[in-house]
N, C-alpha and C positions, 0 to 999 in steps of 0.2 A: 122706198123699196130698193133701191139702187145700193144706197148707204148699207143697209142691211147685206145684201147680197154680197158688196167686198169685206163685210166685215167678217162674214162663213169664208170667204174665199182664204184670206190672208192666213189662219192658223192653218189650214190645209195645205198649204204653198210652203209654211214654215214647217213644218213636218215633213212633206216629202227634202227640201234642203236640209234638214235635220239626218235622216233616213239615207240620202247618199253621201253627205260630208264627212261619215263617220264610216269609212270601212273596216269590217271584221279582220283581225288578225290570223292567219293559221297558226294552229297548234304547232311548234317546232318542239326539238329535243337538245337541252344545254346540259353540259358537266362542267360541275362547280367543286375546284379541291380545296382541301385544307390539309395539303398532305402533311406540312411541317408546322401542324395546328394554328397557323396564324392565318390571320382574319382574310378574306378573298371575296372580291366582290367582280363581278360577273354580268358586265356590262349587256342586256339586251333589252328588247322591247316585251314586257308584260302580259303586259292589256288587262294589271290587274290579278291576272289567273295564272297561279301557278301549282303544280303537282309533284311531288315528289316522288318517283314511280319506280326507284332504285338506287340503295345504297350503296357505294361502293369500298365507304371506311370500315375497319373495325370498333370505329368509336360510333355511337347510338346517335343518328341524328335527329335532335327534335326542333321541330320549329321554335322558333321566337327565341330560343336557347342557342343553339348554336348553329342557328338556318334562318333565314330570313328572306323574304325579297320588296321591292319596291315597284312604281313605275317603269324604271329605269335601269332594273337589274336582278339578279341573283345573289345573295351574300351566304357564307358558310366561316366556319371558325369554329375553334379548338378540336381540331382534325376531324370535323364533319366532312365527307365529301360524296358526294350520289348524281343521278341522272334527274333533271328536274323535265315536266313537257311545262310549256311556257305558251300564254294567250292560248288563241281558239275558244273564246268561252262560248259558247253553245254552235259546234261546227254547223249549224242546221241555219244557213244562209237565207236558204230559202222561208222556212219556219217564221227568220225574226222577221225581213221583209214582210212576210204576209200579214203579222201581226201589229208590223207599225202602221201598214195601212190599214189596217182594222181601225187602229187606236185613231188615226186622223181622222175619222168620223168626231170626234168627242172635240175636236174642234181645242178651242182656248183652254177646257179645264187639261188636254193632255200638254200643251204646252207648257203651261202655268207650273206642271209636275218635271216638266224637264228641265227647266231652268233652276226650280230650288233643285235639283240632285244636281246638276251642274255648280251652281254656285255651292254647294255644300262640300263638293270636290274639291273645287278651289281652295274653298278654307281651311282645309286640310293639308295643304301644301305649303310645307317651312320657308318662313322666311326667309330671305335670301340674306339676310342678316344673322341667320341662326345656324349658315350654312359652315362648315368650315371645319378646323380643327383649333380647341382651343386647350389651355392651360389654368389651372388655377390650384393654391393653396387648401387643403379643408381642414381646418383647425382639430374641427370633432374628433377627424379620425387620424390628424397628424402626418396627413402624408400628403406630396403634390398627386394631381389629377390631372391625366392626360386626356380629351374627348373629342372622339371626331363627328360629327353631325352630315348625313347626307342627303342629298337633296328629295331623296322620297321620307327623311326620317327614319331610317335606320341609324341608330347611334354603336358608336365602339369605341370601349375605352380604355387606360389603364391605370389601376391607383394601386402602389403600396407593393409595386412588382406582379400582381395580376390583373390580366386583359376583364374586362367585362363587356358586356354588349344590353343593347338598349332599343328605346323608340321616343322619337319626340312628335308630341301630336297637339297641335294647337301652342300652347305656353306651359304643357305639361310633360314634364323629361322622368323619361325611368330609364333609372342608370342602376344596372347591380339592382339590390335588393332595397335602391332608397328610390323613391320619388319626389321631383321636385314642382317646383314653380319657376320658370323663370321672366326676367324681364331684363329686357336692351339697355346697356349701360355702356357708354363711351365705344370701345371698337368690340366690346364682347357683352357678358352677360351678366348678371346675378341671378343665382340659384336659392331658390328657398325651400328646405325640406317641411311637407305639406304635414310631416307629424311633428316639428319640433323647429319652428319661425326662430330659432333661437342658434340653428342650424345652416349656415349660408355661407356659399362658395363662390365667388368672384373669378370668372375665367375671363382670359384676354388671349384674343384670336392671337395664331403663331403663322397660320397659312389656309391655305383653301381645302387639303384636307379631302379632295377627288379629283 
């Protein structure tokens, strides 16, 4: 009975430490330019949630095009620039409290769900080898490739005299209009385009690139 008894205790303990180790962010307000259309990245805290709630360029700004953010920040480029509110994902404090102790009733199986979305997090975050800015030749299209990789995976780049912008998510790079494969090779990378293995770019890091 004993044994029993700390076994209910222990996911209940680990829940409420789950519950206070993680505080809510406020929703703040950051402006992010791109007034001389080049790429600008916009160092803050996330939490994940960001909104875009005013533009202030004449150029159209659309996500994943020439807006972006990460963990770790805001990015804009080719003269996007607007007012983003940043974290506060659900201001109601009280709300999520209430409702993680709800959930700590449910014992082990709420845990069990926290840790795979936890671990699932994690592996979504670029390797620290993938970080950086690198260099390489591409035959296909004849021209050197400039790319920088950031540590939430936002990428940006330049080939052929125009800037592009990207995401890298696991070992899968979208750069421009191609996507790759890639895998660790000496201090940098090889790229393999996933519609044409016949297609591969070899970059070698030049610098850190944030």
């Amino acid at each position: 009975m004993r044994r029993t008894a700390t076994a209910q205790m222990v996911p209940l303990l680990l829940c409420a430490s789950l519950v206070t180790a993680s505080p809510l962010l406020a929703e703040q307000s950051v402006t992010c330019r791109s007034d001389d259309r080049r790429y600008r990245y916009c160092r803050v805290r996330t939490d994940d949630n960001v909104r875009l709630v005013r533009q202030i360029s004449h150029t159209r700004c659309r996500m994943y095009d020439n807006w972006g953010y990460d963990r770790h920040g805001v990015w804009v480029d080719q003269g996007c620039s607007a007012e983003f509110l940043v974290g506060g994902r659900g201001g109601d404090r009280d709300k999520k409290m209430e409702r993680a102790a709800v959930g700590a009733v449910a014992g082990a199986a709420l845990i069990a769900a926290l840790v795979s979305t936890s671990q699932s997090q994690e592996r979504k975050e670029v390797a620290s080898w993938a970080v950086g800015t690198f260099r390489g030749y591409d035959q296909e299209e004849r021209t050197d490739v400039e790319i920088t990789i950031l540590p939430g995976g936002s990428v940006r780049g330049l080939a052929a005299g125009s800037d592009f912008t990207g995401r890298l998510e696991g070992t899968s790079l979208q750069a421009g209009r191609h996507e790759f494969r890639i895998e660790r090779s000496g201090n940098g990378f090889e790229a393999t385009d996933t519609r044409d293995s016949r297609h591969r770019v070899m970059f070698q890091r030049t610098g850190s690139g944030y």
